[in-house]
PDB file of N, CA, C and O in Angstrom, chain B, residues numbered from 101:
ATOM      1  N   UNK B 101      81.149 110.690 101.096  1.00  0.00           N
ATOM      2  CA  UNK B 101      80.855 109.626 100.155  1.00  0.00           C
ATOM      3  C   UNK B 101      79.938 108.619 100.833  1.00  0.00           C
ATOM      4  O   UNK B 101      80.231 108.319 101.990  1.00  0.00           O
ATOM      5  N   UNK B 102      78.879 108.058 100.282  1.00  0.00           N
ATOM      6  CA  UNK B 102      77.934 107.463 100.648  1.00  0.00           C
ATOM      7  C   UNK B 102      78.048 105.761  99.809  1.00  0.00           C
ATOM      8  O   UNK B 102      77.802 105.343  98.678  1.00  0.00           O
ATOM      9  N   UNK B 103      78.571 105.142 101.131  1.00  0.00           N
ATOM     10  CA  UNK B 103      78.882 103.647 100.250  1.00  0.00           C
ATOM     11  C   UNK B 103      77.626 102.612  99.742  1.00  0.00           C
ATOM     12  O   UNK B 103      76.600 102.568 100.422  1.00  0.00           O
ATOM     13  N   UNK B 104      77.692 102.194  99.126  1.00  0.00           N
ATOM     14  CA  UNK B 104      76.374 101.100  98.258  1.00  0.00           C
ATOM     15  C   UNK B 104      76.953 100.341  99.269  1.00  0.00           C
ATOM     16  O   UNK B 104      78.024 100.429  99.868  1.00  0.00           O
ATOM     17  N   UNK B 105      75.742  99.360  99.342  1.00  0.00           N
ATOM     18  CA  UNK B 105      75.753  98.280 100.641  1.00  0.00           C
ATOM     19  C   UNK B 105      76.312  97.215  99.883  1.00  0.00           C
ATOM     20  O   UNK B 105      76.998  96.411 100.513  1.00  0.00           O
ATOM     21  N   UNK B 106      76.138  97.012  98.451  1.00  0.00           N
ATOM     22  CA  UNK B 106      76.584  95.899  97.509  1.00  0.00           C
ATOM     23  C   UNK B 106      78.304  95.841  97.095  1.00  0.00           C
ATOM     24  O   UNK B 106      78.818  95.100  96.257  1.00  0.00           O
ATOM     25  N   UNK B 107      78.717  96.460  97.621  1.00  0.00           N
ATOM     26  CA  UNK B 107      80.072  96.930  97.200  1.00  0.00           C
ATOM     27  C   UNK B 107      81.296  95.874  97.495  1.00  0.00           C
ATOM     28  O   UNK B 107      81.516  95.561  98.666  1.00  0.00           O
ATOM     29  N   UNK B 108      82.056  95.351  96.484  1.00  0.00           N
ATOM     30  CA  UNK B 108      82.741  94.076  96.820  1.00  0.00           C
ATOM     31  C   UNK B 108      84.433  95.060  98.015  1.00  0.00           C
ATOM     32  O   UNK B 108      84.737  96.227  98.261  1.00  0.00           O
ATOM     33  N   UNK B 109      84.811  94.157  98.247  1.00  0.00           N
ATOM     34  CA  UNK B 109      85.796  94.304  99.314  1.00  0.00           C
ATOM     35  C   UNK B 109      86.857  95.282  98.884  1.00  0.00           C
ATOM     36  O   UNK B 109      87.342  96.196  99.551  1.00  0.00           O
ATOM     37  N   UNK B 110      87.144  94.906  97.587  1.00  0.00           N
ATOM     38  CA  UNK B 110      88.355  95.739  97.041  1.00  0.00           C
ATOM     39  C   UNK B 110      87.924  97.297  96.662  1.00  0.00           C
ATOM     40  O   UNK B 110      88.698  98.254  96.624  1.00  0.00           O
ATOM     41  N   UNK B 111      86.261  97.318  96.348  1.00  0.00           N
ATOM     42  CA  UNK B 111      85.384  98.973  96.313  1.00  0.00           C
ATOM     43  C   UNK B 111      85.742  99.401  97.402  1.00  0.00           C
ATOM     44  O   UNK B 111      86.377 100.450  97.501  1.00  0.00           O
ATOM     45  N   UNK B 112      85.348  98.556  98.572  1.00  0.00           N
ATOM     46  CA  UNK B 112      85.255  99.064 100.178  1.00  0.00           C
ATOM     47  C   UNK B 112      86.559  99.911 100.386  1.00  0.00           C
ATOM     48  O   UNK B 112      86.671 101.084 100.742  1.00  0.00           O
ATOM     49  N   UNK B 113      87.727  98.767  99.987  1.00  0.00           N
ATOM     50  CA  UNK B 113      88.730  99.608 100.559  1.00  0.00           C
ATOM     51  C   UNK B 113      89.132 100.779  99.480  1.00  0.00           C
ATOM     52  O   UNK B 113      89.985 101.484 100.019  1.00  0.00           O
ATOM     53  N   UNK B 114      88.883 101.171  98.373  1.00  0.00           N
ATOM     54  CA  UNK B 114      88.983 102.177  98.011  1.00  0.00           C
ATOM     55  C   UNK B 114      88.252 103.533  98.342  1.00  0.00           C
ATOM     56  O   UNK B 114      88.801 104.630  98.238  1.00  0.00           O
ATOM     57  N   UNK B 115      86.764 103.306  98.812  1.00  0.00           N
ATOM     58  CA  UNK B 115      85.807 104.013  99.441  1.00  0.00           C
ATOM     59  C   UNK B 115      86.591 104.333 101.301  1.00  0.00           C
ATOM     60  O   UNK B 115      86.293 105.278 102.032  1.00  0.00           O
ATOM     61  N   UNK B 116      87.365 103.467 101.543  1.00  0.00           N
ATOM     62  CA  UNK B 116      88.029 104.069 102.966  1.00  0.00           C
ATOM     63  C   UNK B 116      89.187 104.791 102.268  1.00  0.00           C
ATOM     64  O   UNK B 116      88.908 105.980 102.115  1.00  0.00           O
ATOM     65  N   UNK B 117      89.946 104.583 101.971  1.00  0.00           N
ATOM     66  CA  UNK B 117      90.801 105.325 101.261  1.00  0.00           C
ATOM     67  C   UNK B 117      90.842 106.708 100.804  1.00  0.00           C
ATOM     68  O   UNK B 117      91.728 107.545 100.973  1.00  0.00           O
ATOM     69  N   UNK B 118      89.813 106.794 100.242  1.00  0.00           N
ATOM     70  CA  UNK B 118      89.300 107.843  99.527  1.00  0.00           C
ATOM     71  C   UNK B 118      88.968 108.753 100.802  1.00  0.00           C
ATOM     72  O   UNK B 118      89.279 109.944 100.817  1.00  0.00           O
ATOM     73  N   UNK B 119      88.456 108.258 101.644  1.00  0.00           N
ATOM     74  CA  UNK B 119      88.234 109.157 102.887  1.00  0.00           C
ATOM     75  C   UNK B 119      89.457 109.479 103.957  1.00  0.00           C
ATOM     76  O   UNK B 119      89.422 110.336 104.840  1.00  0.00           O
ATOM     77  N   UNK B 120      90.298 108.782 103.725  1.00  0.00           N
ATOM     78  CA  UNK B 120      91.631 109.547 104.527  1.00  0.00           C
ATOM     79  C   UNK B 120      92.099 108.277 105.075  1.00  0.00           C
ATOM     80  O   UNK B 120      93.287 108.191 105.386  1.00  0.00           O
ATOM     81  N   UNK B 121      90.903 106.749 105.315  1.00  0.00           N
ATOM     82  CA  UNK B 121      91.538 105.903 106.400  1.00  0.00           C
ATOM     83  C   UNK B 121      92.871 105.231 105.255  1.00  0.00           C
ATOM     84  O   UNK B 121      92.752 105.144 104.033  1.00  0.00           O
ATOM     85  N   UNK B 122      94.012 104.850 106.018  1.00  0.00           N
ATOM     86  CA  UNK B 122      95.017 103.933 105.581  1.00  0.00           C
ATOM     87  C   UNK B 122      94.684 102.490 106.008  1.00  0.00           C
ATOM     88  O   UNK B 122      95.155 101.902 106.981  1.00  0.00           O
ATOM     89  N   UNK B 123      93.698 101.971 105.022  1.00  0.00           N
ATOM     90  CA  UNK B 123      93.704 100.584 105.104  1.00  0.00           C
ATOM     91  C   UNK B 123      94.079  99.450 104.207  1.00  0.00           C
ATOM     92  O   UNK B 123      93.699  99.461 103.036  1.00  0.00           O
ATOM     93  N   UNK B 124      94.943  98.276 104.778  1.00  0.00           N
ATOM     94  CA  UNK B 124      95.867  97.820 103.581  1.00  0.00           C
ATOM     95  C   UNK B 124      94.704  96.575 102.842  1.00  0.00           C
ATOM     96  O   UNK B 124      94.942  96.312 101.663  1.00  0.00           O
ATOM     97  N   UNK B 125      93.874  96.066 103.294  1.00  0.00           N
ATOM     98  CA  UNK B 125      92.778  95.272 103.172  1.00  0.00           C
ATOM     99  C   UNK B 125      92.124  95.420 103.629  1.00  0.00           C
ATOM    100  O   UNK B 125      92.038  95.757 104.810  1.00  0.00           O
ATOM    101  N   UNK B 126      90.556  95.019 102.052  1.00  0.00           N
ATOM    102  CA  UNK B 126      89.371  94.899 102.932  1.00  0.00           C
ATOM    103  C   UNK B 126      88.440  93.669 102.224  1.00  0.00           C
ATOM    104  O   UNK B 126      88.097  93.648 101.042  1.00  0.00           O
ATOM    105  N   UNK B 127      88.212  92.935 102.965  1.00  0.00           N
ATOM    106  CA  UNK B 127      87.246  91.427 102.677  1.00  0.00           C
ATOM    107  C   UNK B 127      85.607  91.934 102.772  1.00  0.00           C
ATOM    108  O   UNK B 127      85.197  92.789 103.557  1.00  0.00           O
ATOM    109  N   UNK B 128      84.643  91.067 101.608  1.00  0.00           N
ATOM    110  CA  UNK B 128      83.678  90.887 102.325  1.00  0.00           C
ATOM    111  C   UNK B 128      82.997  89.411 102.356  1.00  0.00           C
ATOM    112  O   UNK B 128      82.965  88.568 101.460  1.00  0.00           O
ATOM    113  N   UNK B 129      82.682  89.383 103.131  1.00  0.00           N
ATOM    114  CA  UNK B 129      82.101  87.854 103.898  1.00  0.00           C
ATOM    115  C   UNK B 129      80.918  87.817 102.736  1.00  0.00           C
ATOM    116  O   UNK B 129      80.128  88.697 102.394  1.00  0.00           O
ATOM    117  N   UNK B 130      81.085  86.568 102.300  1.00  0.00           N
ATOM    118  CA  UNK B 130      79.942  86.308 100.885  1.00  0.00           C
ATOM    119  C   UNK B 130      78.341  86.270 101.995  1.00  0.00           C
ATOM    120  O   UNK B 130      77.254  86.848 101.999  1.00  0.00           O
ATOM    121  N   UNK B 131      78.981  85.320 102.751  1.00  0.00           N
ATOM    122  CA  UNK B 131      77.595  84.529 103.537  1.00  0.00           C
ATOM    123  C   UNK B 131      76.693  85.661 104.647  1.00  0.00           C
ATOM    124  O   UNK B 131      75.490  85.552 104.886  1.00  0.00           O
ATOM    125  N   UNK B 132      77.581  86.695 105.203  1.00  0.00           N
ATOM    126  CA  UNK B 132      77.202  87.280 106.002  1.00  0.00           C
ATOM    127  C   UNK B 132      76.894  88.861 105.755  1.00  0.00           C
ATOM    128  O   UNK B 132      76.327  89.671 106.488  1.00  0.00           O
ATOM    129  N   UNK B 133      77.552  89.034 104.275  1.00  0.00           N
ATOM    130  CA  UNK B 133      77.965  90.490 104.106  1.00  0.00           C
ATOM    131  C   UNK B 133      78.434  91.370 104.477  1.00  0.00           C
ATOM    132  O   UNK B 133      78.236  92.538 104.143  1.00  0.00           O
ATOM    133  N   UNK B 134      79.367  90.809 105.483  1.00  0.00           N
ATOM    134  CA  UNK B 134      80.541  92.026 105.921  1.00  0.00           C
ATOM    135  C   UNK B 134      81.326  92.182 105.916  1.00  0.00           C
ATOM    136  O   UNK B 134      81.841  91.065 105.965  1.00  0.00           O
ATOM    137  N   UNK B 135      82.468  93.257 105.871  1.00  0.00           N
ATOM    138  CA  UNK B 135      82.842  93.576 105.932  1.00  0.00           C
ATOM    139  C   UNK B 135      84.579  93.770 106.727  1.00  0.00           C
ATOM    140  O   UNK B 135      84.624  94.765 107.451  1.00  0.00           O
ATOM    141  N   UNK B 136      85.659  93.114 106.669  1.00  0.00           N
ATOM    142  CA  UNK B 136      86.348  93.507 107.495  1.00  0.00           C
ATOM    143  C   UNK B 136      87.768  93.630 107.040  1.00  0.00           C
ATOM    144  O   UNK B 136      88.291  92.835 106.258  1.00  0.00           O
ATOM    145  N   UNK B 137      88.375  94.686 107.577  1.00  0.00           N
ATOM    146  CA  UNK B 137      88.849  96.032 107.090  1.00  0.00           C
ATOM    147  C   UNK B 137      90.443  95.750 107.804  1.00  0.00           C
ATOM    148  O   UNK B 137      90.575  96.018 108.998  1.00  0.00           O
ATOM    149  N   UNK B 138      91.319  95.345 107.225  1.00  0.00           N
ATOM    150  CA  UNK B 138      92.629  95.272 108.126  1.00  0.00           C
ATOM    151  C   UNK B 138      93.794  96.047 107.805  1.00  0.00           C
ATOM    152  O   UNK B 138      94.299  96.250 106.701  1.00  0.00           O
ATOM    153  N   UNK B 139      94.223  96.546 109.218  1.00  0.00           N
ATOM    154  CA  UNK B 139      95.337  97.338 108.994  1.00  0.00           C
ATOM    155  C   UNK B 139      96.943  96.887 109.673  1.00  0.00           C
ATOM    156  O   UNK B 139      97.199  96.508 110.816  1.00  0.00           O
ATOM    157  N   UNK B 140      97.433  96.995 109.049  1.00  0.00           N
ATOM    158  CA  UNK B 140      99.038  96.358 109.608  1.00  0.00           C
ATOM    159  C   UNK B 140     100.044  96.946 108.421  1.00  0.00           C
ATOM    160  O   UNK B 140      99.472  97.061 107.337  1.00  0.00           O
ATOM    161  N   UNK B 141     101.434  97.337 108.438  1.00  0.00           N
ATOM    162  CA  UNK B 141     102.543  97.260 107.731  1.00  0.00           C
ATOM    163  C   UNK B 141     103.484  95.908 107.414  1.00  0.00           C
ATOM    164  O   UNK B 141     103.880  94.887 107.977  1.00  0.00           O
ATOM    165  N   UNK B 142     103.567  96.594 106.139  1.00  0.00           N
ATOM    166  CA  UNK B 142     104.683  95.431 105.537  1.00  0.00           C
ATOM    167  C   UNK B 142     105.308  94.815 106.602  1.00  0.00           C
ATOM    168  O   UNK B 142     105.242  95.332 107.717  1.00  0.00           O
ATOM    169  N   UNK B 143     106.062  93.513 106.370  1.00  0.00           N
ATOM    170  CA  UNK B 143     106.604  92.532 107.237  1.00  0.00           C
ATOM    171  C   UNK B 143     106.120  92.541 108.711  1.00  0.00           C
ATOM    172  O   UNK B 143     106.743  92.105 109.680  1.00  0.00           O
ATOM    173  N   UNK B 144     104.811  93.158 108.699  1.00  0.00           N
ATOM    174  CA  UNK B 144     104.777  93.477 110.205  1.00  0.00           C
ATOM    175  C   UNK B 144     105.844  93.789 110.813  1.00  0.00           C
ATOM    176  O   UNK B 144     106.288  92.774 111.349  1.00  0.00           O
ATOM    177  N   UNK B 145     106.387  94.541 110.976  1.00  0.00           N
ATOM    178  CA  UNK B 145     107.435  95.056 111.275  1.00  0.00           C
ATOM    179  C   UNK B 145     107.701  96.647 112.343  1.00  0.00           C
ATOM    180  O   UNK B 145     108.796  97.012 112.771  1.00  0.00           O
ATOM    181  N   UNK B 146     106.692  97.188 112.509  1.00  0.00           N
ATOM    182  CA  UNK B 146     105.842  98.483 112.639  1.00  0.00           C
ATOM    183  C   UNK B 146     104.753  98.078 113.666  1.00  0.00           C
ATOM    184  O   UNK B 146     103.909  97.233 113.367  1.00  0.00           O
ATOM    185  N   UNK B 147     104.777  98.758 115.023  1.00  0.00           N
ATOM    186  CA  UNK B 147     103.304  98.841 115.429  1.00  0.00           C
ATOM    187  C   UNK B 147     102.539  99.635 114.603  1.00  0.00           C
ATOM    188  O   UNK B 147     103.056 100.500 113.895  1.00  0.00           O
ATOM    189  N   UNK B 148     101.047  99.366 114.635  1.00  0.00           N
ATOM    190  CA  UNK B 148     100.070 100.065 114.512  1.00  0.00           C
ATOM    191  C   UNK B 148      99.141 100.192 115.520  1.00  0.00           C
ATOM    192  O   UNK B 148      99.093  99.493 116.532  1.00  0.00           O
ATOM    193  N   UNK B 149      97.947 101.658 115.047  1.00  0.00           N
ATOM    194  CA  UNK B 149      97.193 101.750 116.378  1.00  0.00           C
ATOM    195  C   UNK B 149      96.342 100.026 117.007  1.00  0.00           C
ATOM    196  O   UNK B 149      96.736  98.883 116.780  1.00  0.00           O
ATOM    197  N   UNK B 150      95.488 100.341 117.569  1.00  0.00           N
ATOM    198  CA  UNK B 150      94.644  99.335 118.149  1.00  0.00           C
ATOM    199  C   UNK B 150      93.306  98.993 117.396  1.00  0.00           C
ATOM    200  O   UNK B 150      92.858 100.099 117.093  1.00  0.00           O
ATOM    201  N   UNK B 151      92.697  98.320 117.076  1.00  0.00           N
ATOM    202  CA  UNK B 151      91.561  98.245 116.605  1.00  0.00           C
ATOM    203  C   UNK B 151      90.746  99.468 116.944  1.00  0.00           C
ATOM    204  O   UNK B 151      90.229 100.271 116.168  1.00  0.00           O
ATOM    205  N   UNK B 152      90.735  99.445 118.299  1.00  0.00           N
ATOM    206  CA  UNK B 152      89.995 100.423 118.736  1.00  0.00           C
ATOM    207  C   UNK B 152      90.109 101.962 118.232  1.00  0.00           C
ATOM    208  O   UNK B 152      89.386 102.886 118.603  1.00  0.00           O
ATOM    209  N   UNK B 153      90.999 102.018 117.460  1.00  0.00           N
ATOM    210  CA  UNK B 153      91.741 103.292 117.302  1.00  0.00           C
ATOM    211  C   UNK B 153      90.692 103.093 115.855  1.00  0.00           C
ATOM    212  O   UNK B 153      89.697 103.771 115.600  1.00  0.00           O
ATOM    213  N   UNK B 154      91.177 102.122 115.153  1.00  0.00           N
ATOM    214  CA  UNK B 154      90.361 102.090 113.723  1.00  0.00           C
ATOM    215  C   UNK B 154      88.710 102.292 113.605  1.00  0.00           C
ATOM    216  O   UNK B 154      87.960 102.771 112.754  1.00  0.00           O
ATOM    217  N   UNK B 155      88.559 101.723 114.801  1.00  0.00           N
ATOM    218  CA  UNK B 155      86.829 101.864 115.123  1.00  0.00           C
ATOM    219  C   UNK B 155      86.235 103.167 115.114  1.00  0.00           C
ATOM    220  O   UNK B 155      85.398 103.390 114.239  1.00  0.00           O
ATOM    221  N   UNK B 156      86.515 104.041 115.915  1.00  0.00           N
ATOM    222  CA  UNK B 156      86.536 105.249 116.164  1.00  0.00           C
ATOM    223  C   UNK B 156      86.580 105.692 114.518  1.00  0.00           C
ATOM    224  O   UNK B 156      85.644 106.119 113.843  1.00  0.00           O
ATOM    225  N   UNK B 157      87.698 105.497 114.192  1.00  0.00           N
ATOM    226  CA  UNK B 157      87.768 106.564 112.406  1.00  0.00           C
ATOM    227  C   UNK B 157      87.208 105.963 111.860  1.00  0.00           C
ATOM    228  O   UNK B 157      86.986 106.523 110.786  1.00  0.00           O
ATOM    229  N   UNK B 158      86.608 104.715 111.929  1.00  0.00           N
ATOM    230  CA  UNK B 158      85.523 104.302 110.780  1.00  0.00           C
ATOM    231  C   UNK B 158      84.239 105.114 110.745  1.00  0.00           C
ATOM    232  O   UNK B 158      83.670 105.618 109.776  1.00  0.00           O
ATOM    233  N   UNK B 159      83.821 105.124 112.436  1.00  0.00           N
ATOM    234  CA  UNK B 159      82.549 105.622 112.694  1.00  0.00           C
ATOM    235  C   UNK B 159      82.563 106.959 112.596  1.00  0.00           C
ATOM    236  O   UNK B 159      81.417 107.379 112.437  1.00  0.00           O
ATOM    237  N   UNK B 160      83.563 108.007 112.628  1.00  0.00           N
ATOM    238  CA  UNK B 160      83.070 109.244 112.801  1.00  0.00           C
ATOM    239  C   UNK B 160      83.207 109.590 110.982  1.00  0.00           C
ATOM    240  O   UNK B 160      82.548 110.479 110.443  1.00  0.00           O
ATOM    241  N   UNK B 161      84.095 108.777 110.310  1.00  0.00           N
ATOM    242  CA  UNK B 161      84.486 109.427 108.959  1.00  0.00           C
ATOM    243  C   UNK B 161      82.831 108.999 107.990  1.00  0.00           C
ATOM    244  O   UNK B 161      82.399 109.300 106.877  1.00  0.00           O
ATOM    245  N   UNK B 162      82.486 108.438 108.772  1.00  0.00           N
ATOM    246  CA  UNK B 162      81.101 107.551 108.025  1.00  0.00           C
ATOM    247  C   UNK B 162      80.056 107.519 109.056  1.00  0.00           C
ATOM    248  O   UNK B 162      79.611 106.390 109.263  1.00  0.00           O
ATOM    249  N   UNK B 163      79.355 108.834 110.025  1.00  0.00           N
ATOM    250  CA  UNK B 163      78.567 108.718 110.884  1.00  0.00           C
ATOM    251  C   UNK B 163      76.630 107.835 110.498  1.00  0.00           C
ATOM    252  O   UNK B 163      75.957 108.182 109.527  1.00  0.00           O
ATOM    253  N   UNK B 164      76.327 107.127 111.166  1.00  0.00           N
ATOM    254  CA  UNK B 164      75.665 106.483 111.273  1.00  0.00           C
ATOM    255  C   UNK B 164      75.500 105.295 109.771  1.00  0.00           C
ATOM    256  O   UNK B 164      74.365 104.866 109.562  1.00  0.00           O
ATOM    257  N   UNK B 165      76.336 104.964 109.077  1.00  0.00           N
ATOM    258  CA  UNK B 165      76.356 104.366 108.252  1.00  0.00           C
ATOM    259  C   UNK B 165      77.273 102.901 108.349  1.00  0.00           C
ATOM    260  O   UNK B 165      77.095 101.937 107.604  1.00  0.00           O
ATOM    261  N   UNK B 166      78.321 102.981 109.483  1.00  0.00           N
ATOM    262  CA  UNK B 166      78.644 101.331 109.440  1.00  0.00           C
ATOM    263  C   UNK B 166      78.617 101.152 111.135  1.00  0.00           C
ATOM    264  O   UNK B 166      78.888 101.994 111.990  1.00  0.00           O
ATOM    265  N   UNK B 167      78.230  99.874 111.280  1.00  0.00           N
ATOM    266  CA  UNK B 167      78.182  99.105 112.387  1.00  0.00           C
ATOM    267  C   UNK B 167      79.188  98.184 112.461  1.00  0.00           C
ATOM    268  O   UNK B 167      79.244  97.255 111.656  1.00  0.00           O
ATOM    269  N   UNK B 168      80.319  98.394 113.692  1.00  0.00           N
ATOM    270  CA  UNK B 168      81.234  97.060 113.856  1.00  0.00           C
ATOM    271  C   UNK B 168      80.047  96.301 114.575  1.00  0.00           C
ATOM    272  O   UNK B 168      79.025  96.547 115.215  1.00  0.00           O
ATOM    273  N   UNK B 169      80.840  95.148 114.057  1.00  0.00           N
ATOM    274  CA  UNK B 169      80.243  93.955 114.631  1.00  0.00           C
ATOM    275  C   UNK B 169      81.915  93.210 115.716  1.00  0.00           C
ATOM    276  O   UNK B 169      81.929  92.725 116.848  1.00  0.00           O
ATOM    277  N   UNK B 170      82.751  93.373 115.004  1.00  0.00           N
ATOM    278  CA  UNK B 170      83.759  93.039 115.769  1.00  0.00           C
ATOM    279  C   UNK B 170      85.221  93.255 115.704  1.00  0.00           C
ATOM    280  O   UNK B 170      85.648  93.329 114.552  1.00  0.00           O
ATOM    281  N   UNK B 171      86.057  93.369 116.604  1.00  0.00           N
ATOM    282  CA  UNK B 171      87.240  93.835 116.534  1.00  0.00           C
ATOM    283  C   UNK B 171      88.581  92.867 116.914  1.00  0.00           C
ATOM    284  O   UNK B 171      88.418  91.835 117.564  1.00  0.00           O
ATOM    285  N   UNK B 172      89.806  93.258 116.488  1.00  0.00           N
ATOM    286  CA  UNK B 172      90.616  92.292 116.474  1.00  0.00           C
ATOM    287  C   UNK B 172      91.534  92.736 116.285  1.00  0.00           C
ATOM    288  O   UNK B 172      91.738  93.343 115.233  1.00  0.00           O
ATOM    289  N   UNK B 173      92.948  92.532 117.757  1.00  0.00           N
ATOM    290  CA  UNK B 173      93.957  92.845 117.309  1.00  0.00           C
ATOM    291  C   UNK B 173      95.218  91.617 118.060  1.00  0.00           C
ATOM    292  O   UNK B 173      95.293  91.145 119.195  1.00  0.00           O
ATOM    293  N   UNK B 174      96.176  91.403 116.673  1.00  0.00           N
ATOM    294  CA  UNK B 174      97.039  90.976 117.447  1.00  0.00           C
ATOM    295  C   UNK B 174      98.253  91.519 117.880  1.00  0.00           C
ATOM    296  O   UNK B 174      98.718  92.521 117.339  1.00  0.00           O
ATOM    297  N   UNK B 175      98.919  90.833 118.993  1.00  0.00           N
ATOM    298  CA  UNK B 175      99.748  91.754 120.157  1.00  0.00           C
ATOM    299  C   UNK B 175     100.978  90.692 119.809  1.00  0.00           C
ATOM    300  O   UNK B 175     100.863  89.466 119.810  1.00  0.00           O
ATOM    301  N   UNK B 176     102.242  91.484 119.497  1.00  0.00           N
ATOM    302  CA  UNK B 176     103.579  90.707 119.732  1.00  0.00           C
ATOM    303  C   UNK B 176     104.101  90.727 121.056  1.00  0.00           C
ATOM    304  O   UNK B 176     104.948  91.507 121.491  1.00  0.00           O
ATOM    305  N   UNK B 177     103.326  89.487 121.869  1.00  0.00           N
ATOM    306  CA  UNK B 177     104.305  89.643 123.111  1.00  0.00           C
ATOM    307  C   UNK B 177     105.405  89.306 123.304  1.00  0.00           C
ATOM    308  O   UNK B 177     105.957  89.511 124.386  1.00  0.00           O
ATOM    309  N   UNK B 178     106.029  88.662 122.224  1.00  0.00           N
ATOM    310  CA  UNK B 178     107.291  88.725 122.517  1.00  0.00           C
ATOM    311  C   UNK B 178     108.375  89.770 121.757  1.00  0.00           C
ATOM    312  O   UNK B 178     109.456  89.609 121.191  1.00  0.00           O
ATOM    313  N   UNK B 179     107.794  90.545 121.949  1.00  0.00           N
ATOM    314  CA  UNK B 179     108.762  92.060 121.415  1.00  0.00           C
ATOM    315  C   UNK B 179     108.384  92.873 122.432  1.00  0.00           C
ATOM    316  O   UNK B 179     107.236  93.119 122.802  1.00  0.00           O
ATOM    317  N   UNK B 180     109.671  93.378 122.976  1.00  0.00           N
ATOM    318  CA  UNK B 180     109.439  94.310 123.671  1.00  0.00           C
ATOM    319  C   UNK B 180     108.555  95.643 123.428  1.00  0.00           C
ATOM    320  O   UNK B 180     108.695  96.318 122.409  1.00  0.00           O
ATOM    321  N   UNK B 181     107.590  95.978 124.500  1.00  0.00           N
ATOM    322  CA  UNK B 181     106.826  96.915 124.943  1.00  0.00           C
ATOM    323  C   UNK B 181     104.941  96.561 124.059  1.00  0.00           C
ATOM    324  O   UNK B 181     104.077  97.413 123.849  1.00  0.00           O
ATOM    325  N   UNK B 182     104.869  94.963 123.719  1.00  0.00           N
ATOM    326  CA  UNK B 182     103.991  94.375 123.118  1.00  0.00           C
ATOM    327  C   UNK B 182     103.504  95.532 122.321  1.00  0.00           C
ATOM    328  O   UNK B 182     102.907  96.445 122.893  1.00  0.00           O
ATOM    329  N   UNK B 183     103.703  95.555 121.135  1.00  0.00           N
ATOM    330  CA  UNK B 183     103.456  96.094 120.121  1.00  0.00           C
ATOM    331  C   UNK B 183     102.073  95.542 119.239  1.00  0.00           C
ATOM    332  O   UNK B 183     102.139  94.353 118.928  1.00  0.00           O
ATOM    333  N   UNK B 184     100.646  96.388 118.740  1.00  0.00           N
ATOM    334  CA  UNK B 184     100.213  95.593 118.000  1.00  0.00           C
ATOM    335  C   UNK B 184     100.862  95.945 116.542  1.00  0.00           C
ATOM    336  O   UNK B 184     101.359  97.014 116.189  1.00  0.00           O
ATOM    337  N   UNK B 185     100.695  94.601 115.718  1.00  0.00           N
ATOM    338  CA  UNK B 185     101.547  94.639 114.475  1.00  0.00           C
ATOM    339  C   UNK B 185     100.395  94.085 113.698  1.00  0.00           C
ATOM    340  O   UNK B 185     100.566  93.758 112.524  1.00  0.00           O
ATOM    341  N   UNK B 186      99.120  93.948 114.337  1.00  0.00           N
ATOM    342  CA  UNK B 186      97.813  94.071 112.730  1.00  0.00           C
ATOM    343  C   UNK B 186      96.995  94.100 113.634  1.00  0.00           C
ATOM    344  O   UNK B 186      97.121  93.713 114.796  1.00  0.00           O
ATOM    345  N   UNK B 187      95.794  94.739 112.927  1.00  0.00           N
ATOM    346  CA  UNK B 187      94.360  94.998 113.493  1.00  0.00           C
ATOM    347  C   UNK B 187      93.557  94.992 112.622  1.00  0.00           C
ATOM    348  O   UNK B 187      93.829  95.570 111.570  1.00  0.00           O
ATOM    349  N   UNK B 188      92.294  94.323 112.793  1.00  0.00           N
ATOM    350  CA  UNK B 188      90.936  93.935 112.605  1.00  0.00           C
ATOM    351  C   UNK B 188      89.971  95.037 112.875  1.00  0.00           C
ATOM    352  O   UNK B 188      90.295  95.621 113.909  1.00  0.00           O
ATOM    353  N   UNK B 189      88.619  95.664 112.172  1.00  0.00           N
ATOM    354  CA  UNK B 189      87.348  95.736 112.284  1.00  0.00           C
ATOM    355  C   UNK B 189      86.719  95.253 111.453  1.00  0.00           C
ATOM    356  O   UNK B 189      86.910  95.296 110.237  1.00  0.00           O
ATOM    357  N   UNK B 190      85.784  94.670 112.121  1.00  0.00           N
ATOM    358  CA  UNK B 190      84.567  93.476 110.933  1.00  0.00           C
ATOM    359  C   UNK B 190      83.382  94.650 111.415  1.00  0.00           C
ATOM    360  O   UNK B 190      83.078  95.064 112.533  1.00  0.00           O
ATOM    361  N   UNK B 191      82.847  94.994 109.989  1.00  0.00           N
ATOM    362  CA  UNK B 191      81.172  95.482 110.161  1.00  0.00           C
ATOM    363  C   UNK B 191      80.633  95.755 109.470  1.00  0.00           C
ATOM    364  O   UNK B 191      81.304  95.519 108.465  1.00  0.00           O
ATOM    365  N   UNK B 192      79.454  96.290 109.090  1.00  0.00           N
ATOM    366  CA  UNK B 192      78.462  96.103 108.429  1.00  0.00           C
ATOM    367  C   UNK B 192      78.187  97.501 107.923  1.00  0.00           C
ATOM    368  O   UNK B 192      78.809  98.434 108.430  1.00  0.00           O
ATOM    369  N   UNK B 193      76.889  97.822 106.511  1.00  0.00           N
ATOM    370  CA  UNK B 193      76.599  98.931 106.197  1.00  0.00           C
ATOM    371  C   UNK B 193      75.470  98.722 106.591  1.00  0.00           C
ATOM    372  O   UNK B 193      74.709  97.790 106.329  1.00  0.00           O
ATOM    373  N   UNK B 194      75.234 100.344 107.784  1.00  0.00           N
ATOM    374  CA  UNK B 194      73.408 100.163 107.778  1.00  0.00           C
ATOM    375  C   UNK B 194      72.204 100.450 106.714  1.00  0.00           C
ATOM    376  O   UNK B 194      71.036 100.214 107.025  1.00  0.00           O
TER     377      UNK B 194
END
């Protein structure tokens, strides 16, 4: 599937979806036009992978078509074995 660059946030995340990623939100930045894509479970309650993990399946499920611009995850350090419990990729359609 080949995404329109115009595509509001709630398209986006149906267009990841549609491709296999499990993403629970997706924003797009009015001013900047991008994109960013967050994954976490209910009550946070659940680790999930790492941003980095999401990066990777963005780019290969959609080769040369999105650019992170940036990544983001937060870490419960105070739960044992620091768990991340949401993650961030912000990026762009080329």
């Amino acid at each position: 599937m080949n995404p329109s660059p115009k595509l509001t946030g709630r398209a986006m995340q149906s267009v990841l979806r549609h491709a296999g990623i499990p993403v629970q939100k997706v924003t797009r930045k009015r001013q900047s036009g991008y994109y960013v894509a967050d994954f976490y479970t209910p009550e946070l309650n659940k680790a999930v992978p790492s941003s980095h993990v999401w990066e990777r399946w963005l780019v290969s499920s959609f080769p040369d078509q999105f650019e992170v611009i940036d990544r983001h995850d937060t870490v419960a350090t105070w739960r044992q074995g620091k768990p991340t419990i949401s993650a961030s990729v912000t990026f762009r359609l080329r």
